[in-house]
C-alpha positions in Angstrom: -23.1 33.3 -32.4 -23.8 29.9 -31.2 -23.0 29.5 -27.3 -21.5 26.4 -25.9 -22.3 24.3 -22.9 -20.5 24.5 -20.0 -19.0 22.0 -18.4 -20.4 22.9 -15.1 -24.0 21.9 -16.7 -22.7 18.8 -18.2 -21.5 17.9 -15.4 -24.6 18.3 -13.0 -27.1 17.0 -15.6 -25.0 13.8 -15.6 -25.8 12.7 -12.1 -22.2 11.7 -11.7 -19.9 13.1 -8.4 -16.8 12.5 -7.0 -16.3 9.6 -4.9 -12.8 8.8 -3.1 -10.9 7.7 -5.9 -12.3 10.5 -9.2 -15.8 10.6 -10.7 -17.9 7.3 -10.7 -21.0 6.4 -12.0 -22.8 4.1 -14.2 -21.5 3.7 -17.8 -24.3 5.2 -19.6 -24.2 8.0 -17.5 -20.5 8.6 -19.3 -21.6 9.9 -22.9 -19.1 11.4 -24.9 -20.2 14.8 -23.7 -20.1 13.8 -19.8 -16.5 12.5 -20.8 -15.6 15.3 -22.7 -16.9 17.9 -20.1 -14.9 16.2 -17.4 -11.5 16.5 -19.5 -12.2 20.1 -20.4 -13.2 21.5 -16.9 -9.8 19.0 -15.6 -7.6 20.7 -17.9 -9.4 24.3 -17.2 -8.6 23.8 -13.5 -5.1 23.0 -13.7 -4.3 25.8 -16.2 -4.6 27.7 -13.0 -1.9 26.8 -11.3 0.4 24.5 -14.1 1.5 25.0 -17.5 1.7 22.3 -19.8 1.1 21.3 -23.7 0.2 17.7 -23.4 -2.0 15.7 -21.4 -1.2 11.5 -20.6 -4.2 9.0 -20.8 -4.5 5.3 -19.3 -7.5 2.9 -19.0 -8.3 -0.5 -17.2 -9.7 -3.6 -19.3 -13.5 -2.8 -18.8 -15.5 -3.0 -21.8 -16.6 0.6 -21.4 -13.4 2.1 -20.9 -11.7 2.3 -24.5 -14.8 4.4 -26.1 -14.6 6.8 -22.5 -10.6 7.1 -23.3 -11.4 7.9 -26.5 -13.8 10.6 -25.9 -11.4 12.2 -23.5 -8.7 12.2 -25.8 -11.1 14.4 -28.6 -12.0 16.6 -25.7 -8.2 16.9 -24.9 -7.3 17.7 -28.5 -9.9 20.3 -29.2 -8.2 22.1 -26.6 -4.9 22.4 -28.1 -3.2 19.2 -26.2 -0.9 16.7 -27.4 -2.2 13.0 -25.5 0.1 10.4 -25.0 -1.9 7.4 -24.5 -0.4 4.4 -22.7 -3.2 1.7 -23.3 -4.0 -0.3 -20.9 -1.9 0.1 -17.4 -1.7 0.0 -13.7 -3.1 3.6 -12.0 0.3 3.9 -10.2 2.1 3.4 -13.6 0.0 6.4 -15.7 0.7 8.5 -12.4 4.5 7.7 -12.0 4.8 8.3 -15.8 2.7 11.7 -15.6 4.6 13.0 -12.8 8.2 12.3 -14.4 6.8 14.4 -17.2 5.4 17.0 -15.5 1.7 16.7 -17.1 -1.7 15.7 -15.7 -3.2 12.8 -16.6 -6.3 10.9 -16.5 -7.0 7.3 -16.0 -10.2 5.6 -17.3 -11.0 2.8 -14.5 -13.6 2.1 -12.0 -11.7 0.1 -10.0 -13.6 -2.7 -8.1 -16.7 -1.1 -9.0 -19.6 -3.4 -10.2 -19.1 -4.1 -14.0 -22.3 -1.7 -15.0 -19.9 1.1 -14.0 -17.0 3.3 -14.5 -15.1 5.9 -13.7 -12.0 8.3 -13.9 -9.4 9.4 -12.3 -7.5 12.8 -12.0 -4.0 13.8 -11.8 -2.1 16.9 -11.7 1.5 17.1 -13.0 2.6 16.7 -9.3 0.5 13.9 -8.2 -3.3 13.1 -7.0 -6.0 16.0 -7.7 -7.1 17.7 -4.2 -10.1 17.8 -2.5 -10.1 21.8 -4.1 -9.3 20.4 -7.5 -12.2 18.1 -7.0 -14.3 21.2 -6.2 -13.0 23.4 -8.9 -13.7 20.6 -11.8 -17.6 20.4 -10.9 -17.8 24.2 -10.9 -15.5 25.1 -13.8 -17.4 27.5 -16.1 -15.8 25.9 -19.4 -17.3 26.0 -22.5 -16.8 22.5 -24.1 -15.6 23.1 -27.1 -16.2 21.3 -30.5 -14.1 18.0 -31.2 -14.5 15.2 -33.6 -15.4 11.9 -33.6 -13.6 10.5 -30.8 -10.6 8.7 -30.9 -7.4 7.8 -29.7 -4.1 8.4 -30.2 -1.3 5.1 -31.2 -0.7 3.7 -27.4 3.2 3.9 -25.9 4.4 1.1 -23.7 6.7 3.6 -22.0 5.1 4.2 -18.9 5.0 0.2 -18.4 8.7 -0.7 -19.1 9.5 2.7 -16.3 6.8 1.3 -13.4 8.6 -2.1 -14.0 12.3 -0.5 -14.0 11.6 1.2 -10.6 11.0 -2.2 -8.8 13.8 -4.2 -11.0 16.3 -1.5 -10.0 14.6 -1.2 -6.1 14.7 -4.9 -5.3 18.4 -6.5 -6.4 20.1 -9.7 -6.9 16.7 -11.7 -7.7 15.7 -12.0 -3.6 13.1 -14.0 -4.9 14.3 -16.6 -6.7 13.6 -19.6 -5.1 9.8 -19.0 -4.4 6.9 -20.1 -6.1 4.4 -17.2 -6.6 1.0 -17.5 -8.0 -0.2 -14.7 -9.7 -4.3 -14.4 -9.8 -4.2 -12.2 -12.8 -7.9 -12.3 -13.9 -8.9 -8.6 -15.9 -6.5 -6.5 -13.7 -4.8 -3.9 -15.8 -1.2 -5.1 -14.6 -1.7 -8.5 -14.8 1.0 -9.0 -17.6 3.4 -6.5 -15.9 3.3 -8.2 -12.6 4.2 -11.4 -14.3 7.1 -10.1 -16.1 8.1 -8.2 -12.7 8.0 -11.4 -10.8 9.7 -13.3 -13.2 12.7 -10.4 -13.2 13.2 -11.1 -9.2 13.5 -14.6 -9.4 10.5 -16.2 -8.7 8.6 -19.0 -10.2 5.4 -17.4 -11.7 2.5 -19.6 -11.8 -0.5 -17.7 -13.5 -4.1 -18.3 -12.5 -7.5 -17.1 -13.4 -6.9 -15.0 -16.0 -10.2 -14.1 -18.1 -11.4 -12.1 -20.7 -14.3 -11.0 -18.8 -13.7 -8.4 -16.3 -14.1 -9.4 -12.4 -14.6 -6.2 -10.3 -12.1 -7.8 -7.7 -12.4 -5.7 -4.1 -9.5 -5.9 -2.2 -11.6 -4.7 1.0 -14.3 -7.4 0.8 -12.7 -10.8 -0.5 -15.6 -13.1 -2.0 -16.0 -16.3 -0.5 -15.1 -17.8 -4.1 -11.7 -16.8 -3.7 -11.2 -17.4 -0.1 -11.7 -21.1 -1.3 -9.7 -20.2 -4.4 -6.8 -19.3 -2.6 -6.7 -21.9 -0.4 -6.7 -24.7 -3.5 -4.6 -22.9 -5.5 -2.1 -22.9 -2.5 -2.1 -25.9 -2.0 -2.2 -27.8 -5.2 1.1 -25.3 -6.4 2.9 -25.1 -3.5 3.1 -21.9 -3.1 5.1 -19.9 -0.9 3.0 -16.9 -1.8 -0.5 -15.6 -3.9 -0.4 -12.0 -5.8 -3.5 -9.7 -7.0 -4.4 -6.5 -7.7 -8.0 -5.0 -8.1 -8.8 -3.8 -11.6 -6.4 -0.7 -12.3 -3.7 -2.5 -10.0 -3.3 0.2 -7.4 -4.6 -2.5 -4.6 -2.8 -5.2 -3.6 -4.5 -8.3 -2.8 -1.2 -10.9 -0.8 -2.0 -14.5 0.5 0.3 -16.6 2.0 1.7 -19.6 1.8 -1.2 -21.1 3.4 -3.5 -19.0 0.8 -5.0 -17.1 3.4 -5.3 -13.3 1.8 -4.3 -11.2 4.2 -5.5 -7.7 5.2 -4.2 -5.1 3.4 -3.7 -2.9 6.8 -1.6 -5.5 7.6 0.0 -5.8 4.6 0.8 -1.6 4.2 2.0 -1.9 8.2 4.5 -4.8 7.5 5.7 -2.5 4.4 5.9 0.3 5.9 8.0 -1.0 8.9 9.8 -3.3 6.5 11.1 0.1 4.3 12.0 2.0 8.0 9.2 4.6 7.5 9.4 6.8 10.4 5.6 8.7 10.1 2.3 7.6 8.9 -0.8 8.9 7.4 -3.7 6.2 7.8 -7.6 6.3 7.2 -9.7 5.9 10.7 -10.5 2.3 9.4 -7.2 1.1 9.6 -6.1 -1.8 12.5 -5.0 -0.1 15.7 -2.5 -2.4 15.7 -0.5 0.3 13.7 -0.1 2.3 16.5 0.3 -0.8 18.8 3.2 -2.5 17.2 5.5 0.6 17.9 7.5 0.8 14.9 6.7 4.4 14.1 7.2 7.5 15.3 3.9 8.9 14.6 0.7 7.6 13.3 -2.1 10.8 11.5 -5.4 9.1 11.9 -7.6 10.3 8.6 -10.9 10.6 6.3 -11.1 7.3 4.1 -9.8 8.5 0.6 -6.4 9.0 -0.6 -7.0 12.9 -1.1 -7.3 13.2 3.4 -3.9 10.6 3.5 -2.4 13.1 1.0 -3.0 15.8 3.4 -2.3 13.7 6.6 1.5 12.4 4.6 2.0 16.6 3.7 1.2 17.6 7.5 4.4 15.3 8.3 6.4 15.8 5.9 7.8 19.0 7.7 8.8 17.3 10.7 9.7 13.1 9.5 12.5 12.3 6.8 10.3 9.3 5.6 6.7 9.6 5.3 4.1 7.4 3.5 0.8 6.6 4.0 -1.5 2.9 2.8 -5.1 2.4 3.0 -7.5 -0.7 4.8 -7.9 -1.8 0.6 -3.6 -2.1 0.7 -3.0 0.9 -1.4 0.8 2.1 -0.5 1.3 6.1 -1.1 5.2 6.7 -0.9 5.6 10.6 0.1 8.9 10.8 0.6 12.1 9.0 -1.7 13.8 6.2 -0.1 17.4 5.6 -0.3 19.4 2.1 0.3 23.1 1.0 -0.7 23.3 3.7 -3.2 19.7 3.2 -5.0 17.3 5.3 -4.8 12.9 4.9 -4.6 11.5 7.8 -5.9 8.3 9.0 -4.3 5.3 7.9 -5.5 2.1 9.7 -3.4 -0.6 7.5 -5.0 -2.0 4.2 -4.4 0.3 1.6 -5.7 -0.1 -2.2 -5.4 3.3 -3.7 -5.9 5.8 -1.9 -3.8 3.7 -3.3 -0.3 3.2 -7.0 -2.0 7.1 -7.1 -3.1 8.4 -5.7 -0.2 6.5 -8.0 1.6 7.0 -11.2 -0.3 11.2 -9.7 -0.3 11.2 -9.4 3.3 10.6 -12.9 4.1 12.4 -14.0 1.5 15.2 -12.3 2.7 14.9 -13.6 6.3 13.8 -17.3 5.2 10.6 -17.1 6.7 7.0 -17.6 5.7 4.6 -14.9 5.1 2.1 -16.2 8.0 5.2 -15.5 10.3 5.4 -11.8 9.3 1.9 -11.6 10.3 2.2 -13.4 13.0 4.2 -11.3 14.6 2.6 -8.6 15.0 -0.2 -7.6 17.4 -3.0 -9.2 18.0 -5.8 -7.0 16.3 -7.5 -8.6 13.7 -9.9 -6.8 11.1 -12.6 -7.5 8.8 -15.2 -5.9 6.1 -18.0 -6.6 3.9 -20.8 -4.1 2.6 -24.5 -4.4 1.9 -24.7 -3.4 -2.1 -27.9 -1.8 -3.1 -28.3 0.0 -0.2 -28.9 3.6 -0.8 -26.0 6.1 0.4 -29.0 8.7 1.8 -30.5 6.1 4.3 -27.1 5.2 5.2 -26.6 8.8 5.9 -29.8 9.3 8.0 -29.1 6.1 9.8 -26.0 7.0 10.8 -26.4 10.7 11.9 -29.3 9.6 14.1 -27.0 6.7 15.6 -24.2 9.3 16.1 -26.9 11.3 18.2 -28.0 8.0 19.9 -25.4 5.7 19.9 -27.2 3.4 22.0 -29.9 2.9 19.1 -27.0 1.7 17.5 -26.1 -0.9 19.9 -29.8 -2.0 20.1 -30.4 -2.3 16.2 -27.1 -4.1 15.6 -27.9 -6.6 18.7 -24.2 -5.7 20.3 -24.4 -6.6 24.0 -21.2 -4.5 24.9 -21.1 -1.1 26.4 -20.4 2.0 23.9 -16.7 3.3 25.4 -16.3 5.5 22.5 -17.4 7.0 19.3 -15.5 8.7 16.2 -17.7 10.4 13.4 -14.3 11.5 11.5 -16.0 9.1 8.8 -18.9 7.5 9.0 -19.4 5.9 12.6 -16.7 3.7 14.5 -17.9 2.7 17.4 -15.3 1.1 20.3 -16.7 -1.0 23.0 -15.7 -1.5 26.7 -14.0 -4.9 25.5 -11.9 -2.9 23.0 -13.8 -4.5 20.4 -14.9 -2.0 17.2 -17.4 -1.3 14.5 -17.1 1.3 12.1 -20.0 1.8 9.5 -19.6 3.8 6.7 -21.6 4.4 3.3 -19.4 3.8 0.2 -17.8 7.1 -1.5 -18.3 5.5 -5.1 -21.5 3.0 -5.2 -24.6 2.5 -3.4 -23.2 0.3 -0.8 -22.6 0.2 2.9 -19.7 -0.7 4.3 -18.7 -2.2 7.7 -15.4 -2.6 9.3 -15.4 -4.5 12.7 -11.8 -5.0 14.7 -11.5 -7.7 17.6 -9.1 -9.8 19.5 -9.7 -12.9 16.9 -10.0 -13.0 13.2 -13.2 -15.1 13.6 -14.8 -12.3 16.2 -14.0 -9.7 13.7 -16.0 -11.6 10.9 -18.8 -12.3 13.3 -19.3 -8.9 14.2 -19.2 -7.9 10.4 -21.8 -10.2 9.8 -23.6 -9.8 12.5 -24.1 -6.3 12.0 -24.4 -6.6 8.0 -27.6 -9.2 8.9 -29.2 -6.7 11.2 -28.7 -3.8 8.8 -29.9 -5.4 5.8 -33.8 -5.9 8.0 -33.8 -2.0 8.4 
């Protein structure tokens, strides 16, 4: 009898790991096998714990992605599944779907990823894979079994027409009719969705720079082409506000009216206080003006990845009535359902890009101010981030575990006059100086890039100790 691989080997072999949002890698590293193995040790882990006969699928617009999906869904099959498919979609919308049905679910995107890679993500029936889950995929001892060709199944719109019915129903009486919204809808996954969603609440969509060819748009490092982009489109619409999303439309990416894109910290804390939530779960990177501003609580300080904010939003969840949790990118989790004049939000603990941007865009609506005035408002912390690509995640490792035993090599490499006051390794290295000012380095979880996060009094002293640190990395 002929013996079959295990998954466990695939999944080695391939060179691909787990990043913070699923398995990443480049796209020939996803072969029909890789793909396959990934489905079959997925669906062997959560036979553990959850009983199911059907599996849902989703994918973003990257070329790469439909043959992946389809090779999933063959793996899926040979193992006795039914797979709905629901095409092409927004993360949030596969998850919120999946979760209503009680099934897992995978989602075929890589995100913001550069366009030579891909990825996917994991679901259980109940909501984002854990950290264990993660562990118990690489090391499942499944044999993959034998499945045809690939191919996919005839694609449902239903999980589309539900993600738009739970912000139709949230947000009532068209609050933003009125405003002029331009929608950047480029390849992102929702980009029709948002439009018709827009449209629903009132406001005048104008639609901008959509393409054919994907854009791996990151919501955490803005290009400089749309920073000027923003700004024109602004101003030659008059528009009271810009909307995008990164590529599976989990991320939010808000401008104002002046078409400044702002932060999407900022954007998940003006949410968050704007929907009353009483405790928060936030990655170490986030603004400190969270904690500042006083509108919550209590703030759990966590690991970058949605998996630690999972755990941060469950460790509150016993003590606050209304706990969520949003990312530096903007990615909202809702933990807990909200309630208001007799309507109801259902949870939703995954990243989700629309329910910060509407609440946002509703809230000044609402109260007949502009965007900029929201932000305004709040302290005065400013953030910003960038990231060196091509630079290897083991020399970003070395360099920062020999800064974290030396933090004053740190200083002296990076050309930072300012005393060390304090430093935090719960992810990478965030450094605080005796001004208050911060950088935070950190290697990417997904890609060969390093990342930099600097906070200061002024947006442009943020920038400029971004790039000033960026510049005197990229010499090392």
């Amino acid at each position: 009898m002929t013996t079959r691989p295990l998954t466990s080997d695939i999944i080695a072999q391939s060179g691909i790991g787990f990043g913070t949002s699923g398995a990443r890698g480049l796209v020939e590293q996803f072969t029909d096998d890789v793909c396959a193995a990934f489905t079959t040790a997925f669906v062997f882990a959560m036979r553990q714990s959850f009983t199911f006969e059907r599996i849902a699928i989703g994918m973003d617009r990257r070329p790469s992605s439909p043959a992946m999906a389809a090779a999933c869904t063959s793996a899926a099959r040979a193992m006795g599944l039914g797979v709905d498919d629901y095409g092409i979609l927004p993360t949030p919308a596969l998850a919120l779907q999946a979760m209503k049905h009680g099934v897992p679910c995978l989602m075929i995107s890589g995100s913001h990823i550069p366009f030579d890679r891909n990825g996917i993500k994991f679901y259980r029936p109940d909501g984002e894979i854990t950290k264990a889950d993660e562990a118990a995929i690489l090391s499942a001892k499944a044999e993959l079994p034998s499945f045809s060709a690939p191919a996919r199944e005839a694609f449902s719109d239903a999980a589309n027409e539900a993600y738009a019915e739970r912000y139709t129903r949230w947000f009532v009486d068209q609050p933003l009719k009125g405003w002029r919204v331009g929608l950047y809808q480029h390849s992102a996954a929702g980009r029709d969705l948002s439009a018709y969603i827009l449209d629903a609440l009132g406001a005048d969509v104008v639609v901008l720079g959509r393409t054919d060819a994907f854009v791996p748009v990151d919501t955490e490092a803005v290009s400089a082409d749309d920073q000027a982009r923003g700004r024109a489109w602004t101003q030659r619409h008059g528009l009271n506000a810009l909307l995008s999303t990164d590529g599976d439309a989990d991320r939010p990416l808000l401008g104002d009216e002046t078409g400044t894109w702002l932060r999407g910290d900022i954007v998940g804390l003006l949410c968050a206080r704007a929907l009353g939530i009483e405790a928060l779960a936030v990655p170490i990177s986030c603004n400190t003006a969270i904690e500042a501003c006083g509108a919550f609580k209590k703030v759990v300080r966590t690991r970058i990845g949605s998996p630690f904010v999972l755990e941060g939003m469950a460790s509150l969840s016993s003590t606050f009535s209304s706990v969520a949790g949003f990312e530096a990118n903007g990615g909202f989790l809702l933990h807990t359902p909200l309630q208001k004049e007799g309507r109801t939000l259902a949870a939703l603990p995954t990243r989700d890009a629309l329910l910060p941007a509407l609440t946002l865009m509703v809230e000044a609506a609402r109260k007949g101010q502009t965007l900029s005035a929201l932000n305004k408002a709040l302290p005065e912390r400013y953030t910003a981030s960038d990231r060196l690509k091509a630079f290897p995640v083991e020399k970003s490792r070395a360099l920062l575990e020999q800064w974290s035993d030396s933090p004053q090599k740190l200083q002296s490499a990076l050309g930072l006059i300012e005393d060390i006051a304090a430093i935090d390794t719960t992810d990478g290295l965030r450094v605080t100086f005796t001004n208050d000012e911060i950088v935070h380095l950190r290697p990417s979880g997904n890609a060969p890039e390093l990342r930099c996060y600097g906070e200061a009094g002024s947006a442009a002293r943020a920038e400029q100790l971004v790039q000033q640190s960026l510049k005197a990395l990229g010499t090392l």
